[in-house]
C-alpha positions in Angstrom: 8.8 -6.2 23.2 5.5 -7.5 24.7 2.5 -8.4 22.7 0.0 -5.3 22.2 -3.5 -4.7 22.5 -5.8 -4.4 19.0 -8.0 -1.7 20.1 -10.9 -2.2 21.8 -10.5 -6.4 21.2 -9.4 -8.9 23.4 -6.5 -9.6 20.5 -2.8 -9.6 21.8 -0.6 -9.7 18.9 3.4 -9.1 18.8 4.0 -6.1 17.0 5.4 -6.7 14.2 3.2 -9.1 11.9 3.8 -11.0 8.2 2.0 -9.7 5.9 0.8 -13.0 3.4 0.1 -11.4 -0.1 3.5 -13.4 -1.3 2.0 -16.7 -0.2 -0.5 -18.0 -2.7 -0.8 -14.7 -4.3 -0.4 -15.9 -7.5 -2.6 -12.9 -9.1 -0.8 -10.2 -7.4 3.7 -12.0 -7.9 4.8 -14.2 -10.8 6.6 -17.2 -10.1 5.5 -18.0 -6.6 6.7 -21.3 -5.1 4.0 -22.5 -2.5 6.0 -24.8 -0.3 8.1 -21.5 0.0 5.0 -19.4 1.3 3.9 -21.8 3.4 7.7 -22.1 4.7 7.5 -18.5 5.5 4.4 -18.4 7.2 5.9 -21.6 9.5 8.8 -19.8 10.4 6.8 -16.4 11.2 5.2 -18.6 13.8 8.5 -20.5 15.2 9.8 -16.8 15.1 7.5 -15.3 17.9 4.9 -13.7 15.1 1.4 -14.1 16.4 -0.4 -12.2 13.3 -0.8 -13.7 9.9 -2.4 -10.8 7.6 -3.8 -12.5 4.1 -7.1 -12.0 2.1 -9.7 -13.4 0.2 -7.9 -11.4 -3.0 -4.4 -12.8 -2.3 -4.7 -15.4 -4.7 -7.8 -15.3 -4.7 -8.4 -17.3 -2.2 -4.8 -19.5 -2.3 -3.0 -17.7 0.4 -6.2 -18.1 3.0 -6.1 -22.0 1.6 -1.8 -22.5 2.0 -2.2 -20.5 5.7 -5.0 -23.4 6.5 -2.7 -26.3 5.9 0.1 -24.3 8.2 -2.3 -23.5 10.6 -2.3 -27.3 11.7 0.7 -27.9 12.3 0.7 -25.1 15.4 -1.5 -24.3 18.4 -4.3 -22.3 17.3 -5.1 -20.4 20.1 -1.0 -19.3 19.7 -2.2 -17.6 16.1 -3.7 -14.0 15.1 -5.7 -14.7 11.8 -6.5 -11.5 10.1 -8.3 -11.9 6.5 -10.3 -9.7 4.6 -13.2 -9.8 1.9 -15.0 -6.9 -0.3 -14.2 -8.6 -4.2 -16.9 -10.1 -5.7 -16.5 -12.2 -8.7 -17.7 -10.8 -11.8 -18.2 -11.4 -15.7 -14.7 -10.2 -16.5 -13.0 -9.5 -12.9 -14.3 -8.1 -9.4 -16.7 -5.4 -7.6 -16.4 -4.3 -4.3 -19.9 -5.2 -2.2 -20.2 -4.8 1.3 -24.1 -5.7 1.8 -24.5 -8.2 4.8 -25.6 -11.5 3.1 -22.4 -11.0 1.0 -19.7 -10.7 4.2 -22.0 -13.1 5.9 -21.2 -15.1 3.2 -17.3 -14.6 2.6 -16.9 -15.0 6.5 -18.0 -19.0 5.8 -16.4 -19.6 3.0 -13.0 -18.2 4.6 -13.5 -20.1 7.5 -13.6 -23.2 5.1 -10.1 -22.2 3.5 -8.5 -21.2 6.5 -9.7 -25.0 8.0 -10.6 -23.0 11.5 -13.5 -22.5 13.6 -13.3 -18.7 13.8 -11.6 -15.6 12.5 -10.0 -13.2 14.8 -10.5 -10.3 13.2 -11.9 -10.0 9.9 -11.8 -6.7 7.7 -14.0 -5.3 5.1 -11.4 -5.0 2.3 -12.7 -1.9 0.1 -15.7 0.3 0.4 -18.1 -0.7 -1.8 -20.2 2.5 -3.7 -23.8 1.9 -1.8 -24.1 -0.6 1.4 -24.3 1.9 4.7 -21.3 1.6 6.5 -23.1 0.7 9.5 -25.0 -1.7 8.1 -21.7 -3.6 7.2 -20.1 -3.7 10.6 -22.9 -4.5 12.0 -23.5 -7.6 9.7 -20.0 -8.7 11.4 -21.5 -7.5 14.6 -23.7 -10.3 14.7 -20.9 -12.6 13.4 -18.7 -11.9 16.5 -21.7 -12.4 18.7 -21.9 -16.0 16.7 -18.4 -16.3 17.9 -17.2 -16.5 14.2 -14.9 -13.7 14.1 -13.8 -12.1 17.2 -12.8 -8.4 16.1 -13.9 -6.2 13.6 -11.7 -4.2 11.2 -11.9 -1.8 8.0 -9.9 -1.0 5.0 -8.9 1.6 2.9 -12.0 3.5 3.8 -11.7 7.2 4.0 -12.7 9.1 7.3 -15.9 9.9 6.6 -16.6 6.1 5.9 -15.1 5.2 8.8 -17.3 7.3 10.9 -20.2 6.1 10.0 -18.9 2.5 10.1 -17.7 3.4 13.7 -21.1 4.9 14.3 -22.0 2.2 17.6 -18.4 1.8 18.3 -18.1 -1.6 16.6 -14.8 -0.7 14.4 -11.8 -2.1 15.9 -9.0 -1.9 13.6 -8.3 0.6 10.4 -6.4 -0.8 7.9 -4.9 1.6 5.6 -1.6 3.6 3.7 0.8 4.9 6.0 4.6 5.5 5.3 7.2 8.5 6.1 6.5 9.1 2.4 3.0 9.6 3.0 2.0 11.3 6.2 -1.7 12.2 5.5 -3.2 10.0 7.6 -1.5 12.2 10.8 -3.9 14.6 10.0 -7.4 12.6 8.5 -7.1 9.3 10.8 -5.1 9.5 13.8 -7.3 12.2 15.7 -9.7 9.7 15.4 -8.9 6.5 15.8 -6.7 7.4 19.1 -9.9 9.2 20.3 -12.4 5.8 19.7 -9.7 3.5 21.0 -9.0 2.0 17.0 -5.6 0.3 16.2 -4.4 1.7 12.8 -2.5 -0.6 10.8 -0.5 0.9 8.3 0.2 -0.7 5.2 3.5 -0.2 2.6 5.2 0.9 5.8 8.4 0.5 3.7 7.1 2.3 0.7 7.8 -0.8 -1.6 11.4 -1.3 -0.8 12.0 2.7 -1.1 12.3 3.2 2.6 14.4 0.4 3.2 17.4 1.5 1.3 17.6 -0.8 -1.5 17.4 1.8 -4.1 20.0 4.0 -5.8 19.9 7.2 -8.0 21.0 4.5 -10.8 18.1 1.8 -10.0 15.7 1.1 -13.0 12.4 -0.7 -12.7 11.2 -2.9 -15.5 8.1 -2.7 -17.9 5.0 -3.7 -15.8 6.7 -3.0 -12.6 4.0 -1.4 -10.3 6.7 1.4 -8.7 7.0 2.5 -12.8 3.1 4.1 -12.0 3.8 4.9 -8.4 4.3 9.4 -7.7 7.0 8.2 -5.0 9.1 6.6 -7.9 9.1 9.8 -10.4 11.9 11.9 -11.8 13.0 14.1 -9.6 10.8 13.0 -6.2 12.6 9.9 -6.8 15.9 11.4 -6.7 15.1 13.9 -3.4 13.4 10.3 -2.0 16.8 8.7 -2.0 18.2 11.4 -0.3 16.0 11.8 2.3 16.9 8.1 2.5 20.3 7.9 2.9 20.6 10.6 5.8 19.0 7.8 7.9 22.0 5.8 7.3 24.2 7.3 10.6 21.2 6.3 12.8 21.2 2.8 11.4 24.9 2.4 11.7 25.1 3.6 15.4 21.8 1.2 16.1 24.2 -1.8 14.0 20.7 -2.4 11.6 19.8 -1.8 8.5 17.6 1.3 7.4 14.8 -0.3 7.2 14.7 -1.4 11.0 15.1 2.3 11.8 11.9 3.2 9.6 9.8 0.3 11.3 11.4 1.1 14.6 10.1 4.8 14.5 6.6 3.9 13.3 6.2 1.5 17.0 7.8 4.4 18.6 4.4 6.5 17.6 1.6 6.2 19.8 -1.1 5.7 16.9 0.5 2.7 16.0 0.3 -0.6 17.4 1.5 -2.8 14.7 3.0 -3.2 11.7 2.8 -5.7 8.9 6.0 -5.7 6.2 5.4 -8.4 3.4 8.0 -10.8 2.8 8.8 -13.4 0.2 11.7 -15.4 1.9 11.8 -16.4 5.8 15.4 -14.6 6.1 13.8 -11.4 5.0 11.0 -12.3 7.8 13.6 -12.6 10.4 15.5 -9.6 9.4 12.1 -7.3 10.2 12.2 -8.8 13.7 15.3 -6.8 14.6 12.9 -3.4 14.6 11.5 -4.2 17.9 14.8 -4.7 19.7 16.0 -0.7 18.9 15.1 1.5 21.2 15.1 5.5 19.1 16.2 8.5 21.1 14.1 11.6 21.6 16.3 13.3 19.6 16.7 10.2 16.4 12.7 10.1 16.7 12.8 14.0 15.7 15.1 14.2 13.1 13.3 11.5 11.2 10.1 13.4 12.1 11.8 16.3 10.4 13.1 14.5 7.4 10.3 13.6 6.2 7.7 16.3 7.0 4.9 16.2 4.1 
């Protein structure tokens, strides 16, 4: 599959990109080996990846630090750097603060981690309660024009936000959650962004590990396991989840993949969607996420799924 376009940028990335909270994120996994993560993140990059998605809050700061050292070892014109910032440091943890001087200043000090002259696209993490949308992007407005970033994206905003953050057409990437699970955005975001010529990037696209077909109607999650909290993981909606599941089993049999390929496969197969960024902790999980852009859906595969999982 060729690269694709990132809205209205000049970015070219292959479409399916590693997403880097499992290298340095120390805050976020337990027991994380580095040389591991920084293993993974080399052989995204032998493997034909061209995006590396991390954050200032992935580690807090480690994973943009562990990507850096990578980084040098490869052609950096050949590498897609996304990062994002919106957590400031507090007392006892973290606000969100999107004023200019603050992004101004999380840009440089990313830059510094990442051991690179510029950014390629740098998002605003989190809406912050009070800083005009506008006035945000257009604090990284003035950045690109520096030549310190070179596209401009936003996360987990809602539409409204994003409208006003879009207001001089500066937005070119929306970040935010997207899976067969959880179909709102069809409805608040697509109409949009396709209309303004914004890449949406979709994030859980797997629906932590649900949509890949790793569960079973026996599978138990331990005490401080985040899918203990999460709706998708409930009682019953667990059990008609799994289901739902399973019947894409046929499709990935005939294709010869797993289900999860299918899932990824039919999210690229949508028009709103020009990327997609599936974590991984290991580089064979990595290469097994390549094999979504090689299948090809039918008309008639692309409905059914459609059909399963109307929400």
């Amino acid at each position: 599959m060729k690269n694709v376009k990132m809205g209205k940028s000049d970015l070219h990335v292959f479409p399916i990109g590693l997403g880097t909270n499992a290298v340095g994120g120390h805050n976020l996994y337990p027991n994380l080996n580095e040389e591991t993560g920084k293993n993974l993140v080399r052989e995204a990059l032998k493997h034909g990846v061209t995006l590396l998605d991390t954050a200032y809050i992935y580690g807090v700061g480690r994973s943009e630090e562990l990507i850096g050292e990578v980084l040098r070892e490869f052609n950096r014109e050949d590498v897609v750097i996304a990062t994002k910032a919106a957590h400031k440091k507090t007392g006892d943890g973290f606000v969100f603060d999107n004023s200019p001087a603050f992004l101004k200043t999380s840009v440089d000090e990313s830059l510094k981690r990442l051991k690179t002259d510029y950014i390629d696209l740098f998002y605003i993490h989190f809406p912050d309660e009070h800083t005009p949308k506008d006035e945000a992007v257009g604090a990284l407005d003035e950045l690109k024009q520096a030549g310190k970033i070179k596209a401009i994206g936003v996360s987990n905003f809602t539409i409204e936000q994003l409208k006003e953050a879009n207001q001089n057409g500066l937005v070119d990437v929306l970040q935010s959650e997207y899976h067969l699970l959880s179909r709102e955005a069809e409805q608040t975001y697509f109409p949009y962004t396709q209309e303004h010529n914004i890449s949406f990037v979709p994030y859980f696209p797997l629906a932590s590990g649900l949509l890949a077909g790793k569960y079973n109607e026996n599978t138990t999650f331990p005490e401080g396991d985040l899918r203990r909290e999460m709706e998708q993981f409930q009682g019953s909606r667990f059990q008609e989840n799994l289901k739902k599941v399973q019947q894409l089993t046929s499709i990935a049999e005939k294709h010869n993949v797993g289900i999860a390929h299918i899932v990824l496969a039919w999210y690229l197969a949508r028009p709103e969607i020009d990327m997609v960024i599936p974590g991984a902790k290991h580089a064979a999980q990595l290469k097994d996420n390549l094999k979504a852009v090689e299948i090809q859906l039918s008309q008639a595969e692309i409905a059914f799924i459609d059909q399963l999982f109307v929400n």
